[in-house]
N, C-alpha and C positions, 0 to 999 in steps of 0.2 A: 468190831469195836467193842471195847471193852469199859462197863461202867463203872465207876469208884464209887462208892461210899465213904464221904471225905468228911475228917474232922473239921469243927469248926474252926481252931485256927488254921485251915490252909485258904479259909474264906477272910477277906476284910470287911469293913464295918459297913452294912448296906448293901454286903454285894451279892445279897440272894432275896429269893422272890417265895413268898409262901405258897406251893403246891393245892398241899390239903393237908385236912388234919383228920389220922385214922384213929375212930374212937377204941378200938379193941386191936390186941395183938394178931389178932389170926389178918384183919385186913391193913395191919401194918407190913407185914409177913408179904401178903397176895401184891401191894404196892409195893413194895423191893423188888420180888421177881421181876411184875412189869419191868421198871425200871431199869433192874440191869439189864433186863431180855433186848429194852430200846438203847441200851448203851449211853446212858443219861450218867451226867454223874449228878450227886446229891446230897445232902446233910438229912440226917432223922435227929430229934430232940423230944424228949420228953417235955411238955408242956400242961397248962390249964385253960381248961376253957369250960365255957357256961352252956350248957345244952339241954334238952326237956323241951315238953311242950306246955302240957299243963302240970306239971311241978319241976320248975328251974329248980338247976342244981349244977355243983362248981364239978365238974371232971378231970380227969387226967388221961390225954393222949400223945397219937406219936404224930408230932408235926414236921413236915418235908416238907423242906426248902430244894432249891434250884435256883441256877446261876437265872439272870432277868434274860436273858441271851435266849436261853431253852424254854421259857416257862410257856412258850406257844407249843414246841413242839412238843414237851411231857401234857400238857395239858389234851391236846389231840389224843395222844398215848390212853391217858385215863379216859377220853372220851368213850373210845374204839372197845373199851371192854366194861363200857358201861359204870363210869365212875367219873362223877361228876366235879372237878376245882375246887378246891374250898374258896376261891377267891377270884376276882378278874384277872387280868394279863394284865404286868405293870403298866405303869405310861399312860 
């Protein structure tokens, strides 16, 4: 099985489920492999998010999506190599 890394419009509005969000290129990088190695397909975006502990600060990462279908089984995926959802399974 082979995974895609699919533009946003071959998705419609709502039809994907936040993964995680990889703060530096190198582990956006190591999350693709995963990925397609699991034959997932996926969306990466560039985004902002707020992170720090004691000095917040605005960032910019690579945030993966997945169809709400898969988000159990990529979620396992990231588990299995020690990489933890950025978020719960929908629903």
């Amino acid at each position: 099985m082979n995974a895609v890394r699919l533009p946003a419009s071959d998705f419609g509005p709502g039809e994907l489920a936040l993964l995680y969000i990889a703060p530096s290129l190198a582990e956006a990088h190591r999350l693709e492999e995963l990925l397609d190695a699991g034959g997932l397909d996926y969306l990466v975006e560039p985004g902002r998010y707020v992170g720090g502990v004691l000095f917040r600060s605005e960032r910019v990462g690579a945030f993966f999506y997945v169809p709400p279908a898969a988000h159990a089984l990529a979620g396992d995926l990231l588990r299995r190599h020690g990489i933890e959802p950025s978020n719960a399974p929908p629903g």
